[in-house]
N, C-alpha and C positions, 0 to 999 in steps of 0.2 A: 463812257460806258457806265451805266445805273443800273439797269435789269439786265438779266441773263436768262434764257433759257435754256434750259439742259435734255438734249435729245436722248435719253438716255433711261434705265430705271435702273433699280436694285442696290445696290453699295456704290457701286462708281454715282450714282447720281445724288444719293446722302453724301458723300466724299464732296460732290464740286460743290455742292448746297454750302455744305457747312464753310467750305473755303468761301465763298463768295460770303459769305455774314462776316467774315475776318477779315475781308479786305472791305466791307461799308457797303455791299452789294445785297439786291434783291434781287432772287431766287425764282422761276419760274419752273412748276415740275410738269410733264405731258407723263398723260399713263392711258395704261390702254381697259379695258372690262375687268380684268382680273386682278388687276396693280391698282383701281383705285381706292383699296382702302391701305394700300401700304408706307411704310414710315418715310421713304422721301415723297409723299405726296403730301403726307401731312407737317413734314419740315421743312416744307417752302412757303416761301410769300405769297404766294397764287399757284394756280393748278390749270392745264386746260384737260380734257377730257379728250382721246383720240377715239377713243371707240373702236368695236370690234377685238377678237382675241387673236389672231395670228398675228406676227410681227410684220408683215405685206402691209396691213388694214392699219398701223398705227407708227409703230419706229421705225419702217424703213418705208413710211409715205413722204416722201420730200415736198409736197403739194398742203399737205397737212400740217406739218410739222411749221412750216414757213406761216401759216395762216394762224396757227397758236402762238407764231413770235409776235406775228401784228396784233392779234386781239387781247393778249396779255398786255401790251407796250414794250415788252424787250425789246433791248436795242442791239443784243449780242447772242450769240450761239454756242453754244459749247456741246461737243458731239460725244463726248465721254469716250470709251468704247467697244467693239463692233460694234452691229446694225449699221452704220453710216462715216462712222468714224473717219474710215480711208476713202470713203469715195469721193471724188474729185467733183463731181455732177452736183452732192449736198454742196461741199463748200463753193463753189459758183454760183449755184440758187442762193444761199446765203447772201452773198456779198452783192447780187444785182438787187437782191430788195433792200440791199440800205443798212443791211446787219453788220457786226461788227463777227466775224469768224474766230474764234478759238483756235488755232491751229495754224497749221504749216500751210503757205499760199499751197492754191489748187496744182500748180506745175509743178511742184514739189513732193506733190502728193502722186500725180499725175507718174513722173519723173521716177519714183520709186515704187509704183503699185506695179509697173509693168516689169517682171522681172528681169528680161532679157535687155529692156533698153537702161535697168538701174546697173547691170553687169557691164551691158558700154560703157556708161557714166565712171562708173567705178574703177575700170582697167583703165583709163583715161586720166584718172584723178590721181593716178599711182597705189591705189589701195588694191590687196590681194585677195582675190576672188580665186572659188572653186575651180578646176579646169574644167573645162565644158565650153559649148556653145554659146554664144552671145546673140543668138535671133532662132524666131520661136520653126521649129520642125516643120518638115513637107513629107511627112509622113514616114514608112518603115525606109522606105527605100532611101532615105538620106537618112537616118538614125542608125542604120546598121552599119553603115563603115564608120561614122563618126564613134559607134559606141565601141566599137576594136579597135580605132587609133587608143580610146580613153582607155583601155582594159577593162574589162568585167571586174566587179559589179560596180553599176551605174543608177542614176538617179533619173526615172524619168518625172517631171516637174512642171506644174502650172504655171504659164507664165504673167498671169494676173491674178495670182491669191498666193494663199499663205494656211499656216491653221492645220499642215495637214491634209490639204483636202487636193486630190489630183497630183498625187503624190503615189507612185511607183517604186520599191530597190526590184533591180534585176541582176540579176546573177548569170544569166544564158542568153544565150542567141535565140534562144525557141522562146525562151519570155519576153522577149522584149514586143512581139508586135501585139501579143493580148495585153499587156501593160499599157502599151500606146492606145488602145482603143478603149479601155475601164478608166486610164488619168483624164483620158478628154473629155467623157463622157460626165464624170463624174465635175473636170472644171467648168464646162460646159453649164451645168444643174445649179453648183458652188457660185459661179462671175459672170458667166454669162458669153463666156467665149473659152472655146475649147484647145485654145494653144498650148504648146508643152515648149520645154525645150530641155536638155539634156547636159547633164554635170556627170563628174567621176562621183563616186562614194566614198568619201571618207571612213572608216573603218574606223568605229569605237572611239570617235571626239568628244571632245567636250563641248556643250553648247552655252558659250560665255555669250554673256551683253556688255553694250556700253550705254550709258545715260548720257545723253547731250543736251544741253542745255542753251537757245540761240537768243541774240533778242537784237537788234537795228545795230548794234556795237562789237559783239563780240560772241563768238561762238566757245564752252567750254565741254569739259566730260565731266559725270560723278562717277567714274570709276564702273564697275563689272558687276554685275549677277552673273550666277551660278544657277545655271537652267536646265542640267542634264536630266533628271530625275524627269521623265516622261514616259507618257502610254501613248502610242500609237499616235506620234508628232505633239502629245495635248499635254502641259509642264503642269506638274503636281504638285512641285516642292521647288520654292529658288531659295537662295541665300546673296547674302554681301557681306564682305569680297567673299571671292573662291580661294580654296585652299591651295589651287592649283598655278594661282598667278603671284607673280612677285611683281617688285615695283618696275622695273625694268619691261616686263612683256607691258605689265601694265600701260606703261607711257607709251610704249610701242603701240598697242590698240589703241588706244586714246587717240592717239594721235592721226592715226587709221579711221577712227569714229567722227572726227573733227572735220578732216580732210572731205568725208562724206557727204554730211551736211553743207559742206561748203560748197561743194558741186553742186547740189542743186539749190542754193540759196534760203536754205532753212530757216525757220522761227518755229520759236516755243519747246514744245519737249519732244525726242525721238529716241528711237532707241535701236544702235547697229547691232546685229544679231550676227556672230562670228563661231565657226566650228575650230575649237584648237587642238591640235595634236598633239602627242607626248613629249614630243622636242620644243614645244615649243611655238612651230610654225602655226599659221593661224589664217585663216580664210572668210573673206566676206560673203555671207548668205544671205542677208535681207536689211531691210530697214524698215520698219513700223514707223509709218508716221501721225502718230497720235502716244496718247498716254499710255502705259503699257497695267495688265493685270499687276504685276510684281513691282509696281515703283514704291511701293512703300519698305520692303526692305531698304533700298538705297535713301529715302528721306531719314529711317533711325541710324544709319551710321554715318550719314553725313550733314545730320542736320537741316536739311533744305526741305521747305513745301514745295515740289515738285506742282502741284496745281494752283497754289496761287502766284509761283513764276508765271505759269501760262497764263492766267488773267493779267496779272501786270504789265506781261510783255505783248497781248492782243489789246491793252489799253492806252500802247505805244510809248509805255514805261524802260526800264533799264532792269535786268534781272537782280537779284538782292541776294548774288551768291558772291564772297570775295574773291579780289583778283588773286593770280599764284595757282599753284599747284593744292588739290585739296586733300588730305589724307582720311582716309576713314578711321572711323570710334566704335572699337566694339564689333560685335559681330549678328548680323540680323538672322532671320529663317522663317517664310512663310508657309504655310501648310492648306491648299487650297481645300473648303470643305464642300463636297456636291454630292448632290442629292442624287448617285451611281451606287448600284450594290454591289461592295465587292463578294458576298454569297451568291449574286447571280449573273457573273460575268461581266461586271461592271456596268451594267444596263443602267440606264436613268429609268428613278424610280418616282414614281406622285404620289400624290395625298397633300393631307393637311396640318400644316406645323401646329401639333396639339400641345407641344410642351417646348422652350428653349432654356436652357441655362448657359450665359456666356459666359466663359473664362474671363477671369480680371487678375488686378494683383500687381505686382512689379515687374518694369518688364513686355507686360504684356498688350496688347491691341486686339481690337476683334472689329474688323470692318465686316458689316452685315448689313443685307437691304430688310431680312426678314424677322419675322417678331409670330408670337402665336396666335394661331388663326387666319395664316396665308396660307393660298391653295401655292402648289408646287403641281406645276405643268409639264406638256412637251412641248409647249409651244416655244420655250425659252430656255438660254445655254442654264447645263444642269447646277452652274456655280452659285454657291447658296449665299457661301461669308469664305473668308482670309481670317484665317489666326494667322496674328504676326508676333513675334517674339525678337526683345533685343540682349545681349546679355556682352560682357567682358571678353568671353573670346566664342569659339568653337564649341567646348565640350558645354561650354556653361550652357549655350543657346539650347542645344538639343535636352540638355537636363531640363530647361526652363517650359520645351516645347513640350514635351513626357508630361510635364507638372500640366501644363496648360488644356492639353488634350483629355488626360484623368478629369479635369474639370469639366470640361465639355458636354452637356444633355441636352440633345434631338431628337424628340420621339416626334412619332405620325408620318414620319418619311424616313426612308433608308439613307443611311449617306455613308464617305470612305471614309471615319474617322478607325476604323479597327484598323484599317490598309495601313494609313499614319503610323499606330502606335507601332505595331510590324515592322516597318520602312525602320522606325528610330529606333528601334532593341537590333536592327541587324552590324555586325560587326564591320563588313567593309563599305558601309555606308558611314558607318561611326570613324569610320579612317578615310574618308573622302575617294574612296576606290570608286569612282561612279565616271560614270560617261555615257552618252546617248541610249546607247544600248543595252545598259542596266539592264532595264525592266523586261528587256526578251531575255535574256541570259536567268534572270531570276525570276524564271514564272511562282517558285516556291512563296514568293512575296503577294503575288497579284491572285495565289489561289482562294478559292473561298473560304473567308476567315469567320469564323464562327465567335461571336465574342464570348470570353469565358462567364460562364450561365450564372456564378453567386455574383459577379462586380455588376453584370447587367440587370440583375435584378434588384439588388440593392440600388442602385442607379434611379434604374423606374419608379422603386417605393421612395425615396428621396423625393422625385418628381410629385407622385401621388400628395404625398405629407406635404411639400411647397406649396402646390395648385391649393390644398384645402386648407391650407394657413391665412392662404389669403381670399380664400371665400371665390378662386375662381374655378369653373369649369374642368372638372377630372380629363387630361388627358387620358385616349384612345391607346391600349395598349393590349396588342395580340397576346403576349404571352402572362395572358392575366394573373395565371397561376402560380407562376413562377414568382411575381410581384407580392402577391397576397403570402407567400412563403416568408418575402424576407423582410416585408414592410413590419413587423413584430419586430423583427431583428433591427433594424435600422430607428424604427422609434425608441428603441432601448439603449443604439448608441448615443440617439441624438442629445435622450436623457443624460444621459451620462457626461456628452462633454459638454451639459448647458443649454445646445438648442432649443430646447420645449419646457 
């Protein structure tokens, strides 16, 4: 393996880039109209051009993407991801032209994309699954006595995706057949087949992970994220470890995590995705078989490059994590940042990044694909950058993230950094009181936050005074007024501690 190309844009494709210069590898970036002037096109070795703006016309063209491995010279694929990440059909097309695939063989992919036959695999393997059905629905007329064996409320569920999407709670006998016909409908639009099939509902779980890590010798875990902190299925905030797991459950899922991959024959990174209850008990829900948004929390507390395992081990190497049991260091927390308003119902918002200042310092990481002067689309998921923070324990991390976030300036697009500082001033979040269901229970959190009017404008006139420090182009800033009030004020502190 020499060259790589990376199907993929944004942070995750600056992420595999820069792994791949660490492991002695050349980088190939595909972008599409919008993405070619962005920072992993111009941090790679070569670039092919896909063309066109919607994600149809360039990331999720398999036809395309395979003829940018040939005409670059890559010898390898690396799918980042979504767009193609889990689809079985890319890594096949992959591996018949010659490439060397990134990721989990295709039957493994195959094996756990399809929910209902990864729920046979899994009661098979001895790992504990939700109750429910294990083969995908024939409509109301078998869902209804199945869902009264299960009690109310139930899960009706896609049986080829994830993400949220085809995804149903029902509570009645009268919901359940407009449910069945909006999850289909809707998996149908999401994968491309309308199958559901039906589980009990867990009631206010916790949504832990486990990190696996596979390679020709040996399958291991890095231990759990903490993934409850979600909107409408979509995780906002993870952590490593959870406050909620001792070492004990720990090894108990681990061990559950391992067993999985081992069923269907794993390589490289995955991630079992488990609902656990207040006792303790704990239930398999899915498996991602690719790299996950959140693996960077588990690489600072355990040390591991989680993406240059995957190349070493797609290179037919041995992974470089040690044998034994692995304990974590410290304590992570990432904060996803996307360009959603939480003053407008969390809508995904556009424009043009006219200004960024990343958080730095001890401690902290800022994975980001964007820089100023990228348009911000619909065409693409609204995730912008990860702040990630690591610190000594719990309280320290969330103090570290408060510091990290205060730092933070994005003007020219909306994003949920006010949501953030909200979520971390609240007290039974600060006491790890959270579970799935958080965020309906505290709409108080998700309501329109207005950010307090003298920090934001001080903020901007910062922005302003930086842009013109450095002789570049005056960020676009609506509340001009407000700016021009405090920028007087803010050049007088700057005086004062030095800056100017």
């Amino acid at each position: 393996m020499r060259r790589v190309l990376i199907a993929n844009r944004g942070e995750i494709a600056l992420r595999i880039i820069r792994a791949c210069h660490e492991e002695g590898l050349e980088a190939v970036a595909v972008h599409s109209l919008p993405d070619r002037g962005s920072p992993h096109v111009r941090a790679a070795d070569h670039a092919v051009a896909l063309g066109g703006v919607a994600p149809a016309e360039n990331y999720l063209d398999i036809e395309k993407l395979i003829a940018a491995a040939k005409e670059s010279g890559a010898d390898a694929v690396h799918p980042g991801y979504g767009f193609l990440a889990e689809r079985a059909a890319f890594a096949d097309a992959v591996v018949r032209a010659g490439l060397t695939w990134i990721g989990p063989p295709a039957d493994a992919i195959r094996a756990m994309g399809d929910k209902t036959e990864a729920r046979q695999r899994m009661r098979a393997a001895g790992v504990p699954i939700v109750p429910g059905g294990a083969e995908p629905l024939d409509g109301l007329a078998q869902a209804a006595p199945m869902a009264q064996e299960l009690g109310y409320p139930v899960m009706v569920k896609a049986a080829a995706g994830g993400g949220g999407k085809g995804m149903r709670v029902v509570r009645t006998e009268a919901e359940l057949g407009p449910a069945l016909e909006a999850a289909g409908r809707e998996a149908a639009k999401a994968f491309g087949d309308p199958s559901l099939y039906l589980e009990k509902l867990v009631e206010r779980p916790r949504h832990i992970e486990i990190q696996v890590l596979a390679d020709a010798y040996r399958t291991v875990h890095l231990g759990e994220r903490e993934c409850s902190i979600q909107r409408r299925h979509q995780k906002l905030v993870e952590e490593a470890p959870s406050i909620a797991v001792d070492l004990d459950l720990r090894r108990r899922m681990g061990a559950a995590a391992v067993a999985a991959a081992k069923a269907v024959n794993y390589r490289g990174a995955g991630t079992c995705e488990f609902l656990v209850a207040d006792d303790g008990t704990f239930y398999f829900l899915e498996m991602n078989t690719r790299i996950q948004v959140e693996h960077p929390v588990t690489e600072l507390v355990y040390g591991v490059d989680l993406v240059r395992e995957q190349l070493r081990i797609a290179g037919g190497g041995a992974m470089q994590v040690p044998e034994g049991e692995l304990v974590p260091s410290g304590w992570s927390m990432e904060c996803r940042i996307t360009s959603e308003d939480p003053a407008n119902g969390f809508l995904p918002d556009t424009g043009t990044v006219e200004f960024l200042r990343a958080p730095s310092g001890p401690g902290v990481r800022w994975d980001a694909g964007i820089e100023p002067g990228n348009e911000i689309t619909l065409h693409y998921d609204p995730m912008l950058a990860k702040l990630i923070v690591w610190a000594e324990d719990r309280p320290a991390a969330i103090r570290r993230m408060r510091r990290a976030l205060n730092e933070l300036i994005i003007t020219g697009v909306a994003t949920n950094q006010a949501f953030h500082r909200r979520l971390l001033d609240d007290p039974a979040f600060i006491a790890g009181e959270i579970d799935i269901q958080f965020l309906e229970r505290r709409g108080d959190l998700l309501d329109a936050v207005i950010p307090d009017a003298d920090a934001s404008a001080i903020a901007i006139a910062a922005a302003l005074a930086e842009s013109d420090a450095r002789g570049a182009r005056k960020p676009a800033v609506a509340a001009a007024g407000a700016a021009g009030s405090a920028q007087s004020r803010w050049a007088a502190e700057a005086r004062r501690d030095g800056l100017q």
